[in-house]
C-alpha positions in Angstrom: 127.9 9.5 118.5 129.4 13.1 118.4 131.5 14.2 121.6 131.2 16.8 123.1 133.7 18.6 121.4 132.3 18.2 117.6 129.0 19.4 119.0 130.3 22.4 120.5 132.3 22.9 117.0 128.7 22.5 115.2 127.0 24.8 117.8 129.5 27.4 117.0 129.5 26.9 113.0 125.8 27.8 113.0 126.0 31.3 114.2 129.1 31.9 111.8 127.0 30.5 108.9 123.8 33.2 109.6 126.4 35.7 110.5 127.9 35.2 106.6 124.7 34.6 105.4 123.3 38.6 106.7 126.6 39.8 105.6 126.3 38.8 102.0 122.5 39.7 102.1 122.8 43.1 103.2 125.8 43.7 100.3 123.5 42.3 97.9 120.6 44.9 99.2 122.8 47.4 99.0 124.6 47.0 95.7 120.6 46.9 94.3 119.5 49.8 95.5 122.8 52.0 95.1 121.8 50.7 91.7 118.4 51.6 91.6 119.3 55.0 93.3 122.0 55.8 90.2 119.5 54.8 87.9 116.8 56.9 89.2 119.2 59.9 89.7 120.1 59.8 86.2 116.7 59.2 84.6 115.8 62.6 86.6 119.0 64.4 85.0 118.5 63.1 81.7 114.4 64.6 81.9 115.8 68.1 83.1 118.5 67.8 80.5 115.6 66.9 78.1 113.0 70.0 80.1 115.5 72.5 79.1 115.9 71.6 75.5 112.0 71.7 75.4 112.0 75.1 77.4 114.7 76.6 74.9 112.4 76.0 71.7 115.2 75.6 69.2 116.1 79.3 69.4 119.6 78.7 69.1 120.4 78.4 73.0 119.4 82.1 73.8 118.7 80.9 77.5 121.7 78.6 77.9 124.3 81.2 78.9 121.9 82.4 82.0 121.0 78.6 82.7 124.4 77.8 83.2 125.5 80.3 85.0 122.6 79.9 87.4 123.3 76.4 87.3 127.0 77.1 88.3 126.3 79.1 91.1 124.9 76.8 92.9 122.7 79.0 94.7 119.3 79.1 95.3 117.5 82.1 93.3 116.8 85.4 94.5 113.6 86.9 93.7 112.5 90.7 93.6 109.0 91.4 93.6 108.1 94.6 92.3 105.0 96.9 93.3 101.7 96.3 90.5 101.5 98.4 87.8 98.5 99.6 86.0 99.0 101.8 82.9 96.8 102.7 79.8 97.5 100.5 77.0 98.3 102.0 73.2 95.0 100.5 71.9 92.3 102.7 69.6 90.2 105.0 72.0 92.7 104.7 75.0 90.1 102.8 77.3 92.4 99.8 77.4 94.2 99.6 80.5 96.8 96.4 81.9 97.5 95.9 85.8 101.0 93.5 85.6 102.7 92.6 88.2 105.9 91.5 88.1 109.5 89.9 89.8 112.5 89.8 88.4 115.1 86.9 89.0 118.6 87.9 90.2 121.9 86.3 90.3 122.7 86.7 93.8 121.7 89.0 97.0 124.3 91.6 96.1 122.6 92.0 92.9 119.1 92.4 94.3 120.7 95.3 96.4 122.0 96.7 93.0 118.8 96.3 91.2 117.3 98.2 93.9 119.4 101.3 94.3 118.3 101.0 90.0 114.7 100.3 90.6 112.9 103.5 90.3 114.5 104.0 86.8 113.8 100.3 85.9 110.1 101.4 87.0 110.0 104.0 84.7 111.6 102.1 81.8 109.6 99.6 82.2 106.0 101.5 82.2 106.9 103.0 79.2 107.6 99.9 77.4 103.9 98.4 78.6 102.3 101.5 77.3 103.5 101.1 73.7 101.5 97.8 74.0 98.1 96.8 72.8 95.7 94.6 74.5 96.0 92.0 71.6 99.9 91.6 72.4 99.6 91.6 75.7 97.2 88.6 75.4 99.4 86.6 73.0 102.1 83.9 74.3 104.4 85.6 71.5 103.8 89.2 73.0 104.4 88.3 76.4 107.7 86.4 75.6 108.7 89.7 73.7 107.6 91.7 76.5 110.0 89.7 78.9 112.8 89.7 76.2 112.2 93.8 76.2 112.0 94.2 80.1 115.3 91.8 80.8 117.0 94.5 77.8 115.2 97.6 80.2 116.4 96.2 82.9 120.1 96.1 81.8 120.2 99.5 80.8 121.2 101.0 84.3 124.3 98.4 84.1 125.5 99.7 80.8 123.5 97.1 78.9 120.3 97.5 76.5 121.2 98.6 73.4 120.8 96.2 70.6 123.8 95.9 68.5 124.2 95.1 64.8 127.9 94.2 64.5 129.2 90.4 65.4 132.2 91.6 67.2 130.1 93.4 69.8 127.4 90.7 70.0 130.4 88.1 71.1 131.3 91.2 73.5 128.3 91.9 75.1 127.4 87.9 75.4 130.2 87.8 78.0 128.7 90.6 80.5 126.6 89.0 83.3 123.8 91.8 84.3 121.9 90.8 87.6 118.5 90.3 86.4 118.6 86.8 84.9 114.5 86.6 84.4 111.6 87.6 84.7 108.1 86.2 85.9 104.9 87.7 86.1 103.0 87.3 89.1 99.8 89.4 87.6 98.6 90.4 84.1 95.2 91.7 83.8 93.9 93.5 80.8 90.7 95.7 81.2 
């Protein structure tokens, strides 16, 4: 028979025992789903990674620069919603017209306030541009992607930017300037 002594020995054991046993359990549970949560973290970077190559189309990483400096900043974006437009369209006849609206995506809240001190000649430059258009490019994907490539260049032109340049020296020179408006979206496009 046991004393009393080896049974209060045993007794004691027991409780160290499950005590070990939790222990190792929950650093088991943890190491798997720290795992699971690495694994799932970068599966989700490698689809954005993959989003963004998709998104860029092969044309040579045109939207890379702003990306990454977007990207870098770490900020959320700022968005400035201009008032609807309606304009007559450059079709045959004139009876064409186009209500857009759009926003334009800026790098920061200093540069919305910039943009806006700009905005009634970014207006302007930017109604002009829509009526040189017909109602056949504004339906096309192709025509709107030019039309957002030609309102980003109208809405540099305030900031000393714009002008499209045919020497490689001053590309590599003007690729380095960071103008505020980084996009732009359309929040409206009717053609009547």
């Amino acid at each position: 028979m046991a004393t009393k002594h080896e049974e209060g020995d045993a007794a004691k054991a027991a409780p160290k025992s499950k005590k070990k046993l939790f222990i190792i359990i929950g650093a088991v549970l943890l190491l798997v789903l720290g795992g699971g949560g690495a694994f799932l973290y970068m599966k989700q970077k490698a689809a954005a990674a993959a989003a963004l190559a998709e998104e860029d189309g092969g044309d040579g990483g045109a939207h890379a620069p702003a990306a990454a400096a977007h990207n870098a900043s770490k900020t959320p974006p700022v968005y400035l919603p201009m008032d609807n437009m309606v304009v007559n369209l450059a079709d045959a006849g004139g009876e064409r017209v186009a209500q857009v609206g759009i926003t334009l995506e800026v790098v920061d809240a200093h540069a919305s306030d910039s943009v806006k001190a700009y905005m009634p000649t970014i207006r302007s430059g930017i109604l002009m541009l829509l009526s040189q258009k017909t109602a056949e490019e504004l339906l096309s994907a192709e025509g709107k992607q030019k039309l957002i490539e030609e309102i980003l260049r109208e809405t540099s032109v305030p900031f000393g930017g714009g002008e499209e340049d045919t020497g490689t020296a001053k590309k590599k020179k003007k690729a380095a300037v960071q103008y505020p408006v980084v996009g732009v979206l359309f929040s409206s496009l009717i053609v009547q």
